[in-house]
N, C-alpha and C positions, 0 to 999 in steps of 0.2 A: 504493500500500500504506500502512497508519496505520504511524502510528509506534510503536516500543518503548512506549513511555509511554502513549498511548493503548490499544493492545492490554491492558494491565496495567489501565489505572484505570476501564475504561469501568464503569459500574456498570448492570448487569443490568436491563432493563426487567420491572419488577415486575409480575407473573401477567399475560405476555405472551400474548395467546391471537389466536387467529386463521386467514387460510389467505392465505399469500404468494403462491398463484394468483387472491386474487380481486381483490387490486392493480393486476395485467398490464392487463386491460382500461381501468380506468381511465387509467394510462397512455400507452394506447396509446391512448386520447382527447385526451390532452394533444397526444402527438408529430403526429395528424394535423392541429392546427391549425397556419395559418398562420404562416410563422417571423417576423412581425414580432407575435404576439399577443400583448396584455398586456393580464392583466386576473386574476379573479379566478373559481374555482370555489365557488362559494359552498351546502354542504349544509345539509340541515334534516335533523330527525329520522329517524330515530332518534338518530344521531349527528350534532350538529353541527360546522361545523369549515370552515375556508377553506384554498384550496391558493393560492398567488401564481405567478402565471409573467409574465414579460418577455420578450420576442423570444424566445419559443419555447419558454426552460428555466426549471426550476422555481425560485423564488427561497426559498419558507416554507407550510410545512405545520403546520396545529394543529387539536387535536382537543379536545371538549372532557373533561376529566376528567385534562387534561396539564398543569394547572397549574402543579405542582411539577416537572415535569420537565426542564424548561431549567435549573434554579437546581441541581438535584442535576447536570446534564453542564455547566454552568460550572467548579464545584466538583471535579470530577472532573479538568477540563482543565487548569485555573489551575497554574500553579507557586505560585502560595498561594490556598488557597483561600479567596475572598472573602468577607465578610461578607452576610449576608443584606441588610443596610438599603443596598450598595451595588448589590446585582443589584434590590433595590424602587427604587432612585434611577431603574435603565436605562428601566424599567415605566412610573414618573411621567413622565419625557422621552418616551415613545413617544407618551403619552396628551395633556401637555401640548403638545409642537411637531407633531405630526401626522406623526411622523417613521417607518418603519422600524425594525421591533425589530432587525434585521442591523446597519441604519445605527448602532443606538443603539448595541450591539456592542460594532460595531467602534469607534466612538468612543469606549468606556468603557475600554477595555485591560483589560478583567478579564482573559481569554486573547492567547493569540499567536496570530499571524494563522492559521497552519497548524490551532491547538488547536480556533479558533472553526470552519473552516470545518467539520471535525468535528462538532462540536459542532451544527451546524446539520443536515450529512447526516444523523447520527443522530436528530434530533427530526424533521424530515422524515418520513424515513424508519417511522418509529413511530406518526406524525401518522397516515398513510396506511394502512397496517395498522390503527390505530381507525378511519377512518374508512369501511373496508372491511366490517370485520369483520361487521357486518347488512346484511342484504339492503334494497338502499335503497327507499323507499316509492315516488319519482321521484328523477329524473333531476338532481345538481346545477343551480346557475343559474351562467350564464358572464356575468360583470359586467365587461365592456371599459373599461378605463380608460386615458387616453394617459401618465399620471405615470411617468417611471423613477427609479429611484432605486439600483437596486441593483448593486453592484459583481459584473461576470461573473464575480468569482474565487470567489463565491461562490455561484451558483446551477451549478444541475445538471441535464442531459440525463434526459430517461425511463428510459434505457437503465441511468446512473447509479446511478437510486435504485432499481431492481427488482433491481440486482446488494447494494445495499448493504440492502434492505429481505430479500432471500432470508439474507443473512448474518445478521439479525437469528434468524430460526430456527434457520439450520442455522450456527454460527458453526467449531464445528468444522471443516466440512467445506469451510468456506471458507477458511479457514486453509491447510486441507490442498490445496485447488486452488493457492495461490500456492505454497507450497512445492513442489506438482509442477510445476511449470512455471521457477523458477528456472533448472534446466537446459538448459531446452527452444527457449525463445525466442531469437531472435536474426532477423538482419534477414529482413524476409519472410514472418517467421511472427506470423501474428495469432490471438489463441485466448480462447476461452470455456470455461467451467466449469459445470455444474448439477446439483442435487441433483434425486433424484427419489424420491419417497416411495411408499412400497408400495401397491401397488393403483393407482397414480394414473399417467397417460400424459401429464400437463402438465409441464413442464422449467419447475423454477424455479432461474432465474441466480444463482448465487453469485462469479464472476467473471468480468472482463473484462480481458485483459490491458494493457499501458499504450501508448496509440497505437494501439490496434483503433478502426475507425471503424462498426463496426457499429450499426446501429439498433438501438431495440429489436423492433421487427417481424425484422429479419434475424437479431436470435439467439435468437428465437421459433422460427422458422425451422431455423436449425443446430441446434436445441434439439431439435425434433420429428423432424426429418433422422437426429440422431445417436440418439435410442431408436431409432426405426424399425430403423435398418439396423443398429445392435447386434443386436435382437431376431430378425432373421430370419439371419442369422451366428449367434447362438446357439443357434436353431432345426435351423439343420443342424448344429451342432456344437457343444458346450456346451464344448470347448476354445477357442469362438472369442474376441478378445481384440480384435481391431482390425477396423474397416468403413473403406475408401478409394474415395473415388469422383473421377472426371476432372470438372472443371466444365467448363473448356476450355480450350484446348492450353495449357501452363505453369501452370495454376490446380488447385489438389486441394484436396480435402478429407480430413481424418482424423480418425474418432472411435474411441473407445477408454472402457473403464469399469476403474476401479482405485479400490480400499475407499470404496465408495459415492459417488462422484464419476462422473460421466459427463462427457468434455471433448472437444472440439473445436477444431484447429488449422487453418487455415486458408493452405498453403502457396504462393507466387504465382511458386515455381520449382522444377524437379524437383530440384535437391540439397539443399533445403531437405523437400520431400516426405519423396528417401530419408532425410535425417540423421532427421523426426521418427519413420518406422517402424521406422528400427533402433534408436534409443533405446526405443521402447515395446517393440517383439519383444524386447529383452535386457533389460528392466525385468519382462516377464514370463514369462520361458523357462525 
């Protein structure tokens, strides 16, 4: 979960447009390559822009027309915010030592380790949604490189940044998935969140709870699982509130929809099962 501070300063990605389903694919092109990949997705037009991944997760996303947008979430993050001709110092060291703009970073102390990692999920994150957002002419170029460089604390899973690129639209509602879930979790239970927009049968992730080891394929998956069997429960009965299915013996599932949120628990013992149905059956009664 971001911290107080972040929650509060993040400043608004300006005339954000796009569609957080046409990210997924992409994606879910990263997570099928090989877990030792490193290298480089490299777009051309319409939009251009590079994604970085190393053993598997994404390290840096940029799009073009994002120029300014790392120096406004420095800024944002910093306990003081920096001057401009220090965050052009980080730029000159990328350009002149051949180094990693994360490496440069975190070498610069503008943020705190926690502020920066932020600070990268959400330009990432933003990166990818431009880079989405037109229908591409071909197919990225995947540029293998053997160089590592980047500190694992700072790169991120697919799964990751589809929960945190879905938050970029729906921030509210993402919000309001960790707050339902506060309650909820406890050993055993592993759980997802996603928004779902009218007309549309695609589940875009707005959460993931902490230590869920889900793919992103697998909460594709829970994603589709959990419209589906809401839809035909509401179908028979427009009181209906919660869909429970046996995966196998000690393993369930439970989806449930509550003020535009659709989520999914994932319980790996039956009193973990009952405690999540009776908390939603008496959240809803």
């Amino acid at each position: 979960m971001q911290s107080g501070k972040s929650l509060r300063l993040m400043p608004d990605p300006a005339g954000i447009s796009g569609d957080p389903a046409a990210v997924i694919p992409l994606l879910e092109e990263i997570e099928a390559l090989p877990e030792s990949a490193t290298g480089a997705l490299v777009f051309g037009p319409p939009t251009q822009g590079t994604v970085l991944v190393e053993n598997g997760r994404i390290c840096w996303a940029a799009a073009s027309g994002m120029e300014r947008r790392l120096a406004e979430l420095l800024r944002a993050y910093a306990d003081e915010p920096p001057e401009s001709k220090r965050i052009e110092d980080v730029y000159k060291r990328c350009k002149r030592d051949q180094i990693p703009v994360v490496k440069a970073l975190v070498d610069s102390g503008l943020v705190s380790l926690d502020g920066l990692k932020e600070v990268i999920r959400q330009h990432t994150s933003e990166a990818l949604i431009a880079l989405t957002r037109e229908p591409l002419r071909e197919a990225p170029n995947w540029a293998p490189h053997k160089h590592q460089g980047y500190d694992a604390k700072f790169t991120f899973d697919p799964c990751e940044l589809i929960v945190s690129v879905g938050g970029v639209f729906h921030p509210d509602l993402a919000g309001r998935a960790r707050l339902d879930f506060d309650g909820l979790l406890r050993s055993g239970v592993y759980a997802v969140s996603f928004a779902r927009a009218p007309q549309s049968n695609t589940p875009v992730p707005i959460y993931r709870s902490p230590g869920a080891y889900f793919t992103l394929r697998q909460v594709m998956s829970l994603g589709r699982w959990a419209f589906s069997a809401l839809d035909v429960c509401n179908a028979y009965s427009a009181r209906a509130r919660i869909a429970a299915t046996l995966v196998e013996p000690g393993e369930y599932l439970v989806a449930w929809q509550s003020r535009g949120v659709v989520s999914v628990a994932q319980c790996e013992d039956s009193m973990s099962f009952a405690f999540i149905v009776g908390k939603r059956a008496r959240a809803t009664s």
